[in-house]
TORDOMAR-5140 format. One record per residue: residue in three letters; x, y, z of N, C-alpha, C, CB in turn. Coordinates in steps of 0.02 Angstrom, whole numbers, padded with zeros to 5 digits, always signed. Glycine has a CB too. Example, Ala and Ser with C-alpha at 12.3 -4.5 7.8 and 13.67 -1.06 7.14 Angstrom:
! TORDOMAR-5140
ALA+00660-00284+00390+00615-00225+00390+00660-00165+00390+00565-00224+00452SER+00642-00112+00354+00684-00053+00357+00645+00002+00394+00704-00030+00286
! end
This chain:
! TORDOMAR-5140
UNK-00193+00799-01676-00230+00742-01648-00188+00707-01595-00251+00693-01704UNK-00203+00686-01537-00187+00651-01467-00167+00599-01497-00244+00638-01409UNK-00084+00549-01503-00080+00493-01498-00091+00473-01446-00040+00475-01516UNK-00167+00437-01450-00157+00411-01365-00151+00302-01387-00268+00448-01294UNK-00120+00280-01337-00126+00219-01357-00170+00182-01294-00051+00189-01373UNK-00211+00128-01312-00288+00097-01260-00219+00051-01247-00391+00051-01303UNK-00207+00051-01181-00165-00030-01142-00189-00047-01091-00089-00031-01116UNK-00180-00124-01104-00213-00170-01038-00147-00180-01007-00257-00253-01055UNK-00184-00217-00941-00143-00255-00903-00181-00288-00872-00099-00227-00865UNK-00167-00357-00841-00214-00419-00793-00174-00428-00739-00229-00501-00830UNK-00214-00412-00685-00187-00454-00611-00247-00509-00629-00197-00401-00513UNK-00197-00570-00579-00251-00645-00582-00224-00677-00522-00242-00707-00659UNK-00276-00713-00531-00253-00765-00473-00251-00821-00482-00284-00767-00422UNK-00207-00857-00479-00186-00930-00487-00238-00973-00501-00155-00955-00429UNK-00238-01032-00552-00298-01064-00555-00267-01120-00539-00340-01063-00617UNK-00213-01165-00517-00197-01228-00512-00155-01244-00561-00247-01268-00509UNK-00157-01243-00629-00123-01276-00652-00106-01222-00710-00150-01341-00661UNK-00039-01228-00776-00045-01198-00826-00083-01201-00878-00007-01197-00840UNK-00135-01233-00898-00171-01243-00960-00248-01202-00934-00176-01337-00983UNK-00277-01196-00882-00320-01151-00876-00284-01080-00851-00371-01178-00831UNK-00234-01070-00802-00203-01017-00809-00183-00961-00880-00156-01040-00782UNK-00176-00996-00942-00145-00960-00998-00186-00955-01028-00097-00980-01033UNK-00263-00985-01038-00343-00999-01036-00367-00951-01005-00370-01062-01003UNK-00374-00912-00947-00396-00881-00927-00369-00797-00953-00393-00908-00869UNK-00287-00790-00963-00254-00745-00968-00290-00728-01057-00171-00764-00947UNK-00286-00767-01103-00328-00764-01153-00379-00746-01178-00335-00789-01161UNK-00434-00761-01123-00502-00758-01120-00502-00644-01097-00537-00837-01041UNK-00452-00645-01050-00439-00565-01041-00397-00520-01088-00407-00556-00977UNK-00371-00557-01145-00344-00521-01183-00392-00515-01244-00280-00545-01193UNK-00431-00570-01259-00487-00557-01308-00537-00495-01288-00529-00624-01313UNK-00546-00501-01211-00596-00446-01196-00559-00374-01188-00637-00465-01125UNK-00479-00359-01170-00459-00316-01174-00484-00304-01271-00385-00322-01140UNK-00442-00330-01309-00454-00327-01382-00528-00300-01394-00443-00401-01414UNK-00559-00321-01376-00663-00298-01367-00675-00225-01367-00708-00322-01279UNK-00616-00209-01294-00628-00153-01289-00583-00095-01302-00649-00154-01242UNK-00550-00105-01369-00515-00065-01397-00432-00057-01388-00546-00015-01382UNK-00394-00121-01351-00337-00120-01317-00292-00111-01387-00325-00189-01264UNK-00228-00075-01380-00178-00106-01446-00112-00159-01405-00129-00021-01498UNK-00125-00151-01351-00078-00174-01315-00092-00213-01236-00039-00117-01311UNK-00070-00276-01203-00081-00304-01160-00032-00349-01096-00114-00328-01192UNK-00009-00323-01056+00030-00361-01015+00019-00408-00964+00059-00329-00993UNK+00034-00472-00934+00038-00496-00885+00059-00495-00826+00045-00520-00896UNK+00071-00528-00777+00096-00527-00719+00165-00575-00700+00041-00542-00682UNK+00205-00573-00668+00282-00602-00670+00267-00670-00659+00340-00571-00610UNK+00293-00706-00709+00298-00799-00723+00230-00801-00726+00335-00861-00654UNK+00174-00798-00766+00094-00794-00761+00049-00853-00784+00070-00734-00803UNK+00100-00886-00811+00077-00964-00836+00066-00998-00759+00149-01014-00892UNK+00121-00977-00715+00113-01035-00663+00107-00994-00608+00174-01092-00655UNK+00131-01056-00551+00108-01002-00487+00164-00962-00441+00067-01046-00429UNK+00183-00926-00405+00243-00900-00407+00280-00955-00353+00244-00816-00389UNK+00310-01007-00368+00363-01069-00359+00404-01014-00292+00426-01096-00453UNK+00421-00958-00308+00487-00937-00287+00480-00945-00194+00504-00848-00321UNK+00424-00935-00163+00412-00962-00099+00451-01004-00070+00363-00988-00096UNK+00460-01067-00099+00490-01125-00096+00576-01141-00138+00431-01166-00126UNK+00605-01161-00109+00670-01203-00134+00686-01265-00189+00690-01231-00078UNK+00632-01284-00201+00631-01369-00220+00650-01386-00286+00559-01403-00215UNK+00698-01419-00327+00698-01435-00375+00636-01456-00427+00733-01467-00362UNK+00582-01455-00406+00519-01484-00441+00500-01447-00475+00467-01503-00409UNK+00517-01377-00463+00476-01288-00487+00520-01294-00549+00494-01193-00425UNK+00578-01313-00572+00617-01319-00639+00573-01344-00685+00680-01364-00637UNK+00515-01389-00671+00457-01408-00732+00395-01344-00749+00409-01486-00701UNK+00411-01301-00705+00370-01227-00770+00415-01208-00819+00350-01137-00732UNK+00470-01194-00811+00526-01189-00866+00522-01208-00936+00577-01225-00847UNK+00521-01160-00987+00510-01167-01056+00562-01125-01106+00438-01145-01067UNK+00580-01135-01167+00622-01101-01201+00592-01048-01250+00661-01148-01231UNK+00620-00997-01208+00576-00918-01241+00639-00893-01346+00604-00809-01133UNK+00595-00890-01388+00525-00901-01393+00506-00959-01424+00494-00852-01424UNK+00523-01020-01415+00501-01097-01436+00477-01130-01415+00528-01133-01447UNK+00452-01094-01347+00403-01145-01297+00355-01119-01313+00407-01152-01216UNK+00311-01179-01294+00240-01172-01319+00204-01107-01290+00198-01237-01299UNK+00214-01080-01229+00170-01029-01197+00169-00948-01240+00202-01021-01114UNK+00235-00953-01266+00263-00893-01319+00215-00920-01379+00363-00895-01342UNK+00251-00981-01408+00199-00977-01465+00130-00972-01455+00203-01031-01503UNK+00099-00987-01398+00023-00971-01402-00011-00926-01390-00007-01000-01378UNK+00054-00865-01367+00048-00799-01368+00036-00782-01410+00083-00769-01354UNK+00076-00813-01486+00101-00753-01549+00025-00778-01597+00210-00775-01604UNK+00002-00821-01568-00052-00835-01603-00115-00794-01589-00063-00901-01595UNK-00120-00774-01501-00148-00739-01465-00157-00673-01509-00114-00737-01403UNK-00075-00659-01510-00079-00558-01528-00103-00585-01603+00025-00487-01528UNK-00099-00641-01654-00119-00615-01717-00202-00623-01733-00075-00653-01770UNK-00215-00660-01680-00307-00632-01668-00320-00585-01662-00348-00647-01619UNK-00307-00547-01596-00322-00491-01559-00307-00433-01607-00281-00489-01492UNK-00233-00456-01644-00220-00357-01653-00175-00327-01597-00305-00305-01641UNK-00171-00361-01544-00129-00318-01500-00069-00360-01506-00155-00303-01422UNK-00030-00292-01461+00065-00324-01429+00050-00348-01374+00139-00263-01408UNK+00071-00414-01340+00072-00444-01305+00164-00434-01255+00044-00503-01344UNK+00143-00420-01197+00203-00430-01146+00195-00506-01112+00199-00367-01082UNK+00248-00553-01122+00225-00612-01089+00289-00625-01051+00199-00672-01138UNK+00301-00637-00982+00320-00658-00939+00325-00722-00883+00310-00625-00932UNK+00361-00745-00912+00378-00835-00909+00424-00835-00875+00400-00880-00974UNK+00461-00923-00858+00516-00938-00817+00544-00972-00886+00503-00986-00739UNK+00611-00952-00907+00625-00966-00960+00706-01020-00952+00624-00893-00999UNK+00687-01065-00982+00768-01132-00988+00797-01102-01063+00739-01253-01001UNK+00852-01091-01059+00899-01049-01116+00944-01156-01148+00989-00954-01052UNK+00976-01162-01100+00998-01239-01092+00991-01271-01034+01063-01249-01104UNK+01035-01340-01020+01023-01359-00958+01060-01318-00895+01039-01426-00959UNK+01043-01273-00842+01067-01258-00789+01063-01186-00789+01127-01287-00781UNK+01030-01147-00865+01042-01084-00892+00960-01050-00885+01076-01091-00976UNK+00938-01025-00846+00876-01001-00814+00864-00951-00783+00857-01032-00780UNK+00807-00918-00834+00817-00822-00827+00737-00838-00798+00833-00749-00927UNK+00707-00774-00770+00649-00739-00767+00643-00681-00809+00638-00722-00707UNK+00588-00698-00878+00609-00683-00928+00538-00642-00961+00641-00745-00960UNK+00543-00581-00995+00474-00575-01016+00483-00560-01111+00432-00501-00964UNK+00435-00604-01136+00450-00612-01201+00400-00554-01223+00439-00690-01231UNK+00408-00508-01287+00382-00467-01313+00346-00482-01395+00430-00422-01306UNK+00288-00472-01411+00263-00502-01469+00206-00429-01486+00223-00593-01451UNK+00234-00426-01573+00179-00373-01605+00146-00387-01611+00174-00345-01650UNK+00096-00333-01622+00011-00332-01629+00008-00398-01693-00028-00234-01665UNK+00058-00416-01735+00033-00457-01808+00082-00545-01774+00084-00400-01916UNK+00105-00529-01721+00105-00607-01683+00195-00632-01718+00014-00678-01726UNK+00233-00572-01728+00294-00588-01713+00319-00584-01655+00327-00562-01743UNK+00385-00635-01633+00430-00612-01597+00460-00555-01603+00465-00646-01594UNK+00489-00521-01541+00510-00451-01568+00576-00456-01495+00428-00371-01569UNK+00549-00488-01450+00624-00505-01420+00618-00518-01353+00679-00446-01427UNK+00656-00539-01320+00643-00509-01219+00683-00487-01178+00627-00558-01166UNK+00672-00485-01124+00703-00439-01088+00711-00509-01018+00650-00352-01076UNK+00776-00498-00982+00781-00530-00949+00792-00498-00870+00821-00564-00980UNK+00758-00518-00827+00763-00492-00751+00848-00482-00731+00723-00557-00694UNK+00869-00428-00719+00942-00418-00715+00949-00416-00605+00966-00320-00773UNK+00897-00398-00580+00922-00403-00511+00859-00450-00457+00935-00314-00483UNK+00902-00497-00449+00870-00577-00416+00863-00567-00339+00931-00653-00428UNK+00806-00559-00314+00816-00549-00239+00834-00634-00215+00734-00510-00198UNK+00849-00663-00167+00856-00695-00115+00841-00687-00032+00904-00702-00125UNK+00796-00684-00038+00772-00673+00059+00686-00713+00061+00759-00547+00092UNK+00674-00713+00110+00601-00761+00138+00547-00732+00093+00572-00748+00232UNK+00537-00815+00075+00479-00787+00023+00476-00767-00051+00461-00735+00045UNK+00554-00759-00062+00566-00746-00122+00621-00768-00145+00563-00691-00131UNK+00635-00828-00133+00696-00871-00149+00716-00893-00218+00689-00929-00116UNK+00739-00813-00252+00720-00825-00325+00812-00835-00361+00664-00739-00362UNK+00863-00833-00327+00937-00855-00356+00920-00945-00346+01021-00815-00297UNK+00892-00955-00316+00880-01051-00327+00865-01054-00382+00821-01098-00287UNK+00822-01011-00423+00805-01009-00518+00838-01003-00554+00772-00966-00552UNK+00859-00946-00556+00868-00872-00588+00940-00853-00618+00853-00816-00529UNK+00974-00855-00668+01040-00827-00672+00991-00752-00675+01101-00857-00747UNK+01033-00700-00671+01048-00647-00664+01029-00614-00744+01117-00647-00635UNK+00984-00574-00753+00982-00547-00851+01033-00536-00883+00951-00480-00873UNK+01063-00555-00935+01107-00529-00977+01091-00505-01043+01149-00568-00983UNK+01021-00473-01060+01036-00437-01110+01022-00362-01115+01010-00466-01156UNK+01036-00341-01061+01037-00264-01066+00960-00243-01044+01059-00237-01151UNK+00960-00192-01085+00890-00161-01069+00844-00142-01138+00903-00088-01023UNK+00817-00188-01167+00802-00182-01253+00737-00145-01243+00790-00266-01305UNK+00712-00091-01275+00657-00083-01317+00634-00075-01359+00639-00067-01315UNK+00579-00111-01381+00553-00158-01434+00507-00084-01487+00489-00236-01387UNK+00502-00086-01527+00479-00033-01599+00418-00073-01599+00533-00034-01689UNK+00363-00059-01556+00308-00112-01574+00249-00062-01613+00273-00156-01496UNK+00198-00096-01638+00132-00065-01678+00107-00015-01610+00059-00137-01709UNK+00120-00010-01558+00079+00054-01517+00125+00101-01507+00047+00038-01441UNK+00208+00074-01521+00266+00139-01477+00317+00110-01465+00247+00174-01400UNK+00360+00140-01432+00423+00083-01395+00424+00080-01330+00499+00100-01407UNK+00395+00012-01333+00397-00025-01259+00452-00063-01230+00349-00072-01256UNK+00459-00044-01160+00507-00080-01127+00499-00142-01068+00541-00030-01102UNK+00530-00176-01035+00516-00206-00981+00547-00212-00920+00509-00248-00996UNK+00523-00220-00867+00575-00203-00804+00531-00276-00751+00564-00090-00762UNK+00566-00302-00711+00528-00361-00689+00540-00343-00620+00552-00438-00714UNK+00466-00346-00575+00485-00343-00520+00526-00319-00468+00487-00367-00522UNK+00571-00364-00451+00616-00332-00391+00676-00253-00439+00684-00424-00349UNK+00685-00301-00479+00688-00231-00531+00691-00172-00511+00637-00221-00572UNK+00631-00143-00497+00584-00098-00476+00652-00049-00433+00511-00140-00425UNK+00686-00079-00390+00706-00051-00341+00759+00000-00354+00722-00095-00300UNK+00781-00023-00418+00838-00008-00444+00838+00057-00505+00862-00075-00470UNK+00875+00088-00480+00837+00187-00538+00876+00159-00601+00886+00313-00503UNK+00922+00130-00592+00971+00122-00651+00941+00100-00734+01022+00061-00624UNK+00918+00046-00721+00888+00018-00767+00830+00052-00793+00875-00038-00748UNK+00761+00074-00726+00718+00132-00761+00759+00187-00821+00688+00184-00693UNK+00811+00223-00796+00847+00266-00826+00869+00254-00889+00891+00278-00793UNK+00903+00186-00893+00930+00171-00962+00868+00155-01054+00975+00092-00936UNK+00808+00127-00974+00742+00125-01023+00738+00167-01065+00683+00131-00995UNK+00714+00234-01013+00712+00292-01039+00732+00330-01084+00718+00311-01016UNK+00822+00320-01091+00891+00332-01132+00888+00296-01203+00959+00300-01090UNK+00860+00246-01188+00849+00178-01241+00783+00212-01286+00823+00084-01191UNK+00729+00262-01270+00691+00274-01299+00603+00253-01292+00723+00259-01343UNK+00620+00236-01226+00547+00174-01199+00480+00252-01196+00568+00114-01070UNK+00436+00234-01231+00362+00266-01195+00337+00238-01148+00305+00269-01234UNK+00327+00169-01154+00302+00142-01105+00334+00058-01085+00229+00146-01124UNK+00332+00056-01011+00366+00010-00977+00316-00028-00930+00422+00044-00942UNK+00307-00102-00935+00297-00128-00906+00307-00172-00875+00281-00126-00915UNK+00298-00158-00802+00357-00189-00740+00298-00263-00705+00382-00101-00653UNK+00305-00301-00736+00256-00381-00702+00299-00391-00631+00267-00478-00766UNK+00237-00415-00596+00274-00400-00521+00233-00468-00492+00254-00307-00472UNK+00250-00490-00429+00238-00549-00379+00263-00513-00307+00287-00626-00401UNK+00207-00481-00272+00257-00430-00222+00191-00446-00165+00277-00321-00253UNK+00200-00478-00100+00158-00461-00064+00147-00396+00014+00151-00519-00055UNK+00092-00410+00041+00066-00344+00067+00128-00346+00144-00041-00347+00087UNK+00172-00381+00159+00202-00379+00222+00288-00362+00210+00186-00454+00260UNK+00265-00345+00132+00339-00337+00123+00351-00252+00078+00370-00417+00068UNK+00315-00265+00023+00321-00173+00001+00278-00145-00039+00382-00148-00038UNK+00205-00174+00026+00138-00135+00013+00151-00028-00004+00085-00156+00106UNK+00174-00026+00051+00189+00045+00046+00240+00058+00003+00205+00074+00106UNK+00281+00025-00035+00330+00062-00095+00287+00050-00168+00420+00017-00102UNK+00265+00006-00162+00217-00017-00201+00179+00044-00255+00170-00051-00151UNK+00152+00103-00219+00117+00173-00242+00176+00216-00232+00046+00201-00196UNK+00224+00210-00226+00285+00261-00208+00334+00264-00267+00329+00237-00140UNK+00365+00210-00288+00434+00170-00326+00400+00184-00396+00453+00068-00306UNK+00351+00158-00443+00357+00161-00529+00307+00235-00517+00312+00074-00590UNK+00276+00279-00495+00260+00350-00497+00336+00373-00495+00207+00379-00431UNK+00363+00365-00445+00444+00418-00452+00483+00405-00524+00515+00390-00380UNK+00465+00355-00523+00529+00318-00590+00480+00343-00653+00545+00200-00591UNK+00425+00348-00645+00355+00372-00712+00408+00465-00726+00219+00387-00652UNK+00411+00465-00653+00418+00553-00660+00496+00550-00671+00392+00610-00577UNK+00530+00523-00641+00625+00554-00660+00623+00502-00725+00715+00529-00579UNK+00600+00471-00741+00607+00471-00834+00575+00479-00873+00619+00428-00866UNK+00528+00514-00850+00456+00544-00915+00437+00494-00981+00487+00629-00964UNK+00410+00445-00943+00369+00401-00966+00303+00360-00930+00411+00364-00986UNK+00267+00337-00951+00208+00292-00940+00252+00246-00901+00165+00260-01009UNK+00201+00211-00863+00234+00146-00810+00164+00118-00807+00277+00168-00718UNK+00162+00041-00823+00105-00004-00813+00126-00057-00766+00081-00034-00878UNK+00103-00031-00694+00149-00094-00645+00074-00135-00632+00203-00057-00548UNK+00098-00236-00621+00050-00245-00622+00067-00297-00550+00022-00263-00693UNK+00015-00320-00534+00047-00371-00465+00000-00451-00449+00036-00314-00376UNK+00018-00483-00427-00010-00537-00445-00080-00501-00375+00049-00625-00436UNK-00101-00576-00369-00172-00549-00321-00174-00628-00269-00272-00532-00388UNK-00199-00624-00191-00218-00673-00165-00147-00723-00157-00279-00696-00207UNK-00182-00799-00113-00120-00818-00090-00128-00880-00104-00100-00804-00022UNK-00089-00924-00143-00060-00964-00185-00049-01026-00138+00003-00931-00220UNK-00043-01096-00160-00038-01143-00141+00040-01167-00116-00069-01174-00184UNK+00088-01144-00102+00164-01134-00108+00178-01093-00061+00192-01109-00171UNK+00164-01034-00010+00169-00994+00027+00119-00962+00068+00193-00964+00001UNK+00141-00913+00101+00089-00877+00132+00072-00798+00115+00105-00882+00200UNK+00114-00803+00067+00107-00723+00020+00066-00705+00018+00119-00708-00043UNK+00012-00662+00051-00022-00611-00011-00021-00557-00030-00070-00602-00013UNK-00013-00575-00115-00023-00550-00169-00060-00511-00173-00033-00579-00204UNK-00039-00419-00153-00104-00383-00135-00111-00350-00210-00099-00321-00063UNK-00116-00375-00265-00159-00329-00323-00143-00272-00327-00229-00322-00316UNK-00178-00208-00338-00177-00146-00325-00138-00133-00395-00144-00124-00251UNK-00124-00153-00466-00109-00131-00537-00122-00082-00556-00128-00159-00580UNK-00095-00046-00579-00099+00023-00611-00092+00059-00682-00062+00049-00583UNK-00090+00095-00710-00044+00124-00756-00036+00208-00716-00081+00121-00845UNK+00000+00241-00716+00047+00294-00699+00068+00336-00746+00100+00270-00674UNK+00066+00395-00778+00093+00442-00835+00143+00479-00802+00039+00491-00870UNK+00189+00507-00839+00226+00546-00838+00242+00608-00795+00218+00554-00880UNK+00193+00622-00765+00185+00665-00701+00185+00627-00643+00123+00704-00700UNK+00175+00560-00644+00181+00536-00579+00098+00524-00556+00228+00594-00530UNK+00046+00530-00603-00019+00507-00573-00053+00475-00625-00062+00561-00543UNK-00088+00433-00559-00124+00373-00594-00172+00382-00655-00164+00338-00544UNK-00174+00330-00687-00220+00316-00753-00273+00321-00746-00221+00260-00783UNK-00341+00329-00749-00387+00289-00689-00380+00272-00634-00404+00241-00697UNK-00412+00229-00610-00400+00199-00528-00361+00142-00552-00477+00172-00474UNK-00343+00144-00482-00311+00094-00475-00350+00034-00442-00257+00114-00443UNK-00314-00046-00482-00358-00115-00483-00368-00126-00413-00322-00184-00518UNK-00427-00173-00408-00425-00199-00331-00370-00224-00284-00463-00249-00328UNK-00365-00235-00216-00320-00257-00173-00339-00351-00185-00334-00216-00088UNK-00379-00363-00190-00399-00438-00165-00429-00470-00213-00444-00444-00107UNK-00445-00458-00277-00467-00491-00334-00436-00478-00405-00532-00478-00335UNK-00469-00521-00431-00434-00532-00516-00457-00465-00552-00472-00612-00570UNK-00425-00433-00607-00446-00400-00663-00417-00381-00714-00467-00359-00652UNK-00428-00353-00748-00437-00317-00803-00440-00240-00818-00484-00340-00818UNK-00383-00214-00835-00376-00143-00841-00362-00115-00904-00329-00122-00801UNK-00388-00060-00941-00378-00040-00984-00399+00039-00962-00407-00078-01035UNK-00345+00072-00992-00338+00151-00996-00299+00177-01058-00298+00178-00931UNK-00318+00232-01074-00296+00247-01129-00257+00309-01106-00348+00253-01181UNK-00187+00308-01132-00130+00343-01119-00097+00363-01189-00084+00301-01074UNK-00115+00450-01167-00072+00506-01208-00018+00498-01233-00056+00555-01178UNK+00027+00489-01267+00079+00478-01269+00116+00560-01291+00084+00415-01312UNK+00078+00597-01311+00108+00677-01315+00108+00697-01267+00078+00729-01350UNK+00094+00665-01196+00122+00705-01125+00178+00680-01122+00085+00695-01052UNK+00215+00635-01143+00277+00620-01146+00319+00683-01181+00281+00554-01180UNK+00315+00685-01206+00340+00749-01248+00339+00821-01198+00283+00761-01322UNK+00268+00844-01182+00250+00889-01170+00302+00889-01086+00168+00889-01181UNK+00304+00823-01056+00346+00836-00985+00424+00844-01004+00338+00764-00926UNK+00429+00827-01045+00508+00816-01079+00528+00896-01078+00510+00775-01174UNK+00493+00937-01105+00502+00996-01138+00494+01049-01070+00445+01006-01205UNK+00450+01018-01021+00424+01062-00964+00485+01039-00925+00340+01047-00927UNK+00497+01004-00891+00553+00979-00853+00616+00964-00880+00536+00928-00825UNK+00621+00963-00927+00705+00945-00945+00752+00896-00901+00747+01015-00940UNK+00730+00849-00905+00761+00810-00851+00844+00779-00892+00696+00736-00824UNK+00812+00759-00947+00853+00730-00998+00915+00765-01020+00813+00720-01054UNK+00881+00834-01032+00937+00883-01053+00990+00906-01011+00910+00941-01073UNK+00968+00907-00943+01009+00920-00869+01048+00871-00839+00965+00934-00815UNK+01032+00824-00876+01084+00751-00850+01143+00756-00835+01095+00696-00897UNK+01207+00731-00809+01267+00755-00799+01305+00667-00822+01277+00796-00709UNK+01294+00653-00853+01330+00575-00857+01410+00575-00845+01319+00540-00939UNK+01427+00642-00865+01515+00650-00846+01523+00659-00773+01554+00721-00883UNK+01459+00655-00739+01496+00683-00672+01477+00583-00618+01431+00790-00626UNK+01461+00559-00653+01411+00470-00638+01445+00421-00621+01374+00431-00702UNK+01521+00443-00646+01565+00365-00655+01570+00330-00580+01658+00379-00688UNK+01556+00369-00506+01567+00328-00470+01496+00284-00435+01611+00363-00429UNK+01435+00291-00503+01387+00251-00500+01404+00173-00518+01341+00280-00540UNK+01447+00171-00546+01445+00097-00579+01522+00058-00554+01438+00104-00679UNK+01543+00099-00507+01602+00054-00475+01591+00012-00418+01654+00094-00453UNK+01596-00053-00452+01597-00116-00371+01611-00087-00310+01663-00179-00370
! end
């Protein structure tokens, strides 16, 4: 019998404020749940709007303590309705001055199960995200959840094979990368970057992207969410360029296996020959 597991993901678009924003994200996880989801992700910082446009000390009031802020707990209440694992991705205050971009992970029965913290911070126009952001420090965790072992990768992330790789090493089926990326900057890597990284680590990739252009910048947020298997092709189609949704596809998880065994990527590795990957 096919383990296949049903996963969502939501592109959205900003509603103004956080209490209909996490309201709305809700209202799409009940209907993912409807339609058979075990599992559901968001989009990068998804409570609010993406601040990072701007410089200003004022954006420090989305900031919450993962998992004791309220947006986590009303997650874990979320997944113990639904039944599903929830990926939630916040701007997270650890103490005063200590501030990750952070995505918290919660089982289908509405425990914490842990998070993962953004390890590479761009700084350039438009994305002025080291004014936030320390840098991730906890590695690359994946979580033993009720659908599989899921991982997380945030955004600019993306760029970087390293971390895909270690996912992989770590045991991840499936990875989902919450993103804030607009169309003048890496529309075209966008369909290029989590297919390659789906294929050189033979796993599922659920990349998702915010949508439309926000009150704070001139970004847009071109949409276009996916899920991606193990060969490097898409789930279904892929979400709209210019509006909100809702995706659910149901993904094999014995093609994981089955590419593992066809390609040997894993087995061919050379890690003794790598060391001058990780020298400053």
């Amino acid at each position: 019998m096919a383990n296949v597991v049903r996963a969502a993901l939501v592109q959205a678009t900003w509603t103004g404020d956080t209490e209909s924003m996490v309201a709305k994200h809700e209202e799409h996880a009940r209907e993912a749940a409807r339609q058979g989801a075990g599992i559901i992700g968001f989009q990068e910082v998804f409570n609010s709007p993406y601040f990072c446009q701007v410089q200003e000390p004022e954006h420090y009031r989305w900031a919450e303590p993962v998992p004791d802020g309220p947006t986590v707990r009303r997650m874990q209440e979320l997944a113990r309705e639904t039944g599903m694992v929830i990926v939630v991705p916040v701007f997270e205050v650890e103490q005063s001055g200590f501030y990750y971009n952070t995505a918290a992970v919660i089982d289908a029965d509405g425990s914490y199960l842990g998070k993962y913290r953004k390890h590479h911070i761009p700084q350039v126009k438009g994305f002025w995200e080291k004014y936030y952001f320390k840098p991730g420090n906890l590695g690359w965790p994946v979580f033993d959840t009720a659908v599989g072992k899921v991982g997380v990768y945030i955004c600019y992330d993306r760029h970087f094979p390293e971390g895909w790789r270690q996912l992989g090493l770590n045991g991840a089926q499936l990875v989902y990368n919450p993103s804030a990326t607009h169309r003048g900057l890496s529309a075209y890597l966008w369909r290029l970057e989590q297919p390659a990284a789906a294929v050189a680590n033979e796993y599922f990739i659920a990349a998702i992207n915010r949508v439309g252009v926000e009150e704070y910048g001139d970004n847009d947020f071109y949409g276009t969410s996916y899920f991606v298997d193990p060969r490097g092709q898409f789930v279904g189609e892929v979400a709209d360029d210019k509006s909100e949704g809702l995706l659910v596809r149901d993904l094999d998880f014995d093609v994981i296996e089955e590419v593992r065994q066809q390609w040997a990527f894993y087995r061919d590795r050379r890690p003794d020959a790598y060391e001058g990957l990780v020298q400053p």
